[in-house]
N, C-alpha and C positions, 0 to 999 in steps of 0.2 A: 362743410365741416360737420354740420348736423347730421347729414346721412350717412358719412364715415361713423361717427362716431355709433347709429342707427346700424349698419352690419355688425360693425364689429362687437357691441351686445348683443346681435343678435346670432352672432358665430360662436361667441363666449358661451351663451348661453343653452346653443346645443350642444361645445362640447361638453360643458357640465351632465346636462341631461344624458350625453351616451355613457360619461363617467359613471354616471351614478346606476344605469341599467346594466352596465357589465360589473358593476359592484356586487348588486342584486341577484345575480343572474352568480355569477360566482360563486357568492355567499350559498346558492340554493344550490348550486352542483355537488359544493362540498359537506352542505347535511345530508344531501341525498347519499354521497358517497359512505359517508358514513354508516349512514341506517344501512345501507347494501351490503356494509359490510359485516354490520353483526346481526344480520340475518342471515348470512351468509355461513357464518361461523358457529349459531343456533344452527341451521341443518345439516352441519355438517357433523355436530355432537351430537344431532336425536340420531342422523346415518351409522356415527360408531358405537353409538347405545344398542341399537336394534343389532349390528352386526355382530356387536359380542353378548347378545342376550341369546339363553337356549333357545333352540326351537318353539320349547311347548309355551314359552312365555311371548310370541313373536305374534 
């Protein structure tokens, strides 16, 4: 009974750990997504600043 009870914390307790690293790991995808996106969005408005700037000012 002791060593049932011995896996099964010890099963419990790495699915917690992979919960908690695809938490992590999520959590990080989706600031990164973010930040990628408004840098993304910054080079795209210095792109149409320069495009419709004259020449002599480029």
């Amino acid at each position: 009974m002791n060593t049932l009870m011995l896996v099964c914390a010890s099963a419990a307790s790495l699915a917690l750990g992979v919960l908690a690293a695809y938490g992590v790991c999520w959590l990080a995808f989706t600031i990164f997504r973010v930040h990628s996106q408004s840098v993304a969005a910054a080079r795209v408005a210095k792109v149409n600043l320069n495009a419709e700037a004259p020449a002599s000012q480029v």
